[in-house]
N, C-alpha and C positions, 0 to 999 in steps of 0.2 A: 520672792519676786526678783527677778534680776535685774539689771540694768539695764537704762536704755539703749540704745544702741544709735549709734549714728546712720547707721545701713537704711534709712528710712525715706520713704517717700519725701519731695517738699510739699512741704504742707503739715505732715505728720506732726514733725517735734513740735509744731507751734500750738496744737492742741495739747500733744501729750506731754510737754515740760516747761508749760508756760507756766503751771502751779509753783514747780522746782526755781524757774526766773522770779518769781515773785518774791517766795520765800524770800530769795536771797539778795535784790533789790529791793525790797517794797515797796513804796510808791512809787520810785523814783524808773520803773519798769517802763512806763512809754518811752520815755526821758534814751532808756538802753535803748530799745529799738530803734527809733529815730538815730539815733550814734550811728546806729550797725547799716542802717538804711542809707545814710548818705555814700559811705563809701559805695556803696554796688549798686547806688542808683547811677553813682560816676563810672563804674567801669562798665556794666553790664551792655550800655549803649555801644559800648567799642569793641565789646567783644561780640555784639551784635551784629556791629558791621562787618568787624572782621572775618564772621563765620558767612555771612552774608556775602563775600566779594572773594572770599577762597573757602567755598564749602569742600573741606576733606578732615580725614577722622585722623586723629591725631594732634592734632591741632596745638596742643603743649608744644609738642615739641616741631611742627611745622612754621608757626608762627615766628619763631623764636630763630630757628634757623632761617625764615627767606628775609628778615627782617633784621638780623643780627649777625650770626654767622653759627655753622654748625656746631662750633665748638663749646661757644655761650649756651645753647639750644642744650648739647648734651651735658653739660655741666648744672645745667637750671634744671632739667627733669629729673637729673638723678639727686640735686639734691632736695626737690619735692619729695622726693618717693624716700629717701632716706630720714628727713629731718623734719617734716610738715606732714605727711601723709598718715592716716586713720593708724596704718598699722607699719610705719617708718620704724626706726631705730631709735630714737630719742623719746617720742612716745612712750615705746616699751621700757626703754631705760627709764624713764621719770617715772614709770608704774612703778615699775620694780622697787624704786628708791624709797617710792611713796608705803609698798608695801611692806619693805625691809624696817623705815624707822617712824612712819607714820607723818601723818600731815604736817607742815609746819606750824601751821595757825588751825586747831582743830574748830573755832568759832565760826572761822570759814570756809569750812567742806561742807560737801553735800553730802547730806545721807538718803540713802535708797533705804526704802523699808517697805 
C-alpha cells in the first residue's frame, strides 16, 4: 500500500487518516483538532474577505504585493514554494535525511503498512 498523499480532496484525509491521528494522539485527538481549528477559523474569515473585495487568481502573491510591496510579495512566494510547499526544497531535503540515517525518535514515526 503506499502512502498517503496529500494531493487530496478536503474532506478526504479526515476520513482517511483520522485512524493514523489517533494512533498517534490517542485520546487526546479532539483536543488536536480543536488546536488546528482555531487558527483557520482566525484566518480563513480574512482571507474570505479578501478574496471577496479583490476576486483575482493569484492571490499569494497579489495580496501581498497591493498590500505590502512587490518585493515582500516576491520574496514570500518564493519562499513558500522553496521552504513550506508539498514538494519545496526542505521537504525533500528532510526526506532524504530521514531516508539516508533514519527517524530520530523511531517511537514516534508513523508507519504505513
Amino acid at each position: 500500500m503506499s502512502e498517503p498523499s496529500n494531493r487530496q480532496p478536503i474532506g478526504a484525509g479526515i476520513f482517511a487518516l483520522t485512524g493514523l491521528a489517533l494512533a498517534r494522539t490517542g485520546p487526546s485527538l479532539p483536543l488536536a483538532f480543536l488546536a488546528a481549528a482555531v487558527p483557520v477559523g482566525l484566518s480563513m474569515p480574512v482571507l474570505a474577505m479578501l478574496g471577496s473585495g479583490h476576486p483575482i487568481s493569484g492571490d499569494t502573491y497579489f495580496y501581498a504585493a497591493r498590500f505590502f510591496s512587490p518585493v515582500a510579495s516576491f520574496t514570500g512566494v518564493w519562499a513558500y514554494l522553496l521552504l513550506v510547499a508539498e514538494d519545496g526544497l526542505l521537504p525533500r531535503r528532510l526526506a532524504a535525511v530521514n531516508r539516508r540515517f533514519g527517524t530520530p525518535h523511531p517511537a514516534n514515526s508513523m508507519s504505513y503498512q
